[in-house]
N, C-alpha and C positions, 0 to 999 in steps of 0.2 A: 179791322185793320188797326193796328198801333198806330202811338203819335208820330214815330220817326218815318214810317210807312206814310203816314199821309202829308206830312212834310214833304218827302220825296216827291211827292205825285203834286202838290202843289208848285214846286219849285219846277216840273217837269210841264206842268200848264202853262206856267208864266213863261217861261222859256220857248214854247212852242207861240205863244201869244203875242209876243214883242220882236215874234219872228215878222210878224204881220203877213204873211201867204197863205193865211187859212180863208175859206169863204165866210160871207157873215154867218151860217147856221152852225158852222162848224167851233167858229169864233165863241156864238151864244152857246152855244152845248158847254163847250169849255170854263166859260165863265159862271157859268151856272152850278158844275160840278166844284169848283174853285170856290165859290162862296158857301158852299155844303161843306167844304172838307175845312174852311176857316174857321166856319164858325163851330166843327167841332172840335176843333185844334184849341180854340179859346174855351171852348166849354171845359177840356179837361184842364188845359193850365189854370184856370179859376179854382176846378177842384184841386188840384196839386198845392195850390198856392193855399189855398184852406188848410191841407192836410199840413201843410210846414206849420202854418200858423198854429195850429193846435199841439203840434209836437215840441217847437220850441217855447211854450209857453211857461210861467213861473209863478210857483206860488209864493207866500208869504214870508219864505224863510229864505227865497231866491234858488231854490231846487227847481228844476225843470221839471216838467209832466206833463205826461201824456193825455190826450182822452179821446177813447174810441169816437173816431169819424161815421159820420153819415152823412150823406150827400143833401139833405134839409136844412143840416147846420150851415153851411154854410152861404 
């Protein structure tokens, strides 16, 4: 699932959530899957935010450059 795919589906938990008429197991199910889908949501914005960072970077003469990413790097 994409990032904006799992935003949706988070934004669609919270919303059923703060409805408050779910039973508790339904509530825990929900909340559960909602913390799965955060924290992969931060995992990729941390690598995106990697990947800006190495793309806008400058060498000595103040020229931008590049350098191939890897998910280690950052």
């Amino acid at each position: 699932m994409d990032f904006e795919k799992k935003l949706s589906r988070l934004e669609e938990i919270v919303g059923k959530m703060e409805r408050g008429d779910l039973a508790l197991e339904d509530s825990l199910k929900l909340f559960e899957e909602g913390v799965k889908i955060s924290r992969e949501c931060h995992s990729q914005l941390n690598e995106a935010e990697a990947k800006v960072k190495l793309l806008v970077s400058m060498d000595e003469n103040g020229k931008a450059t590049t350098v191939n990413f890897a998910a280690d790097q950052a």
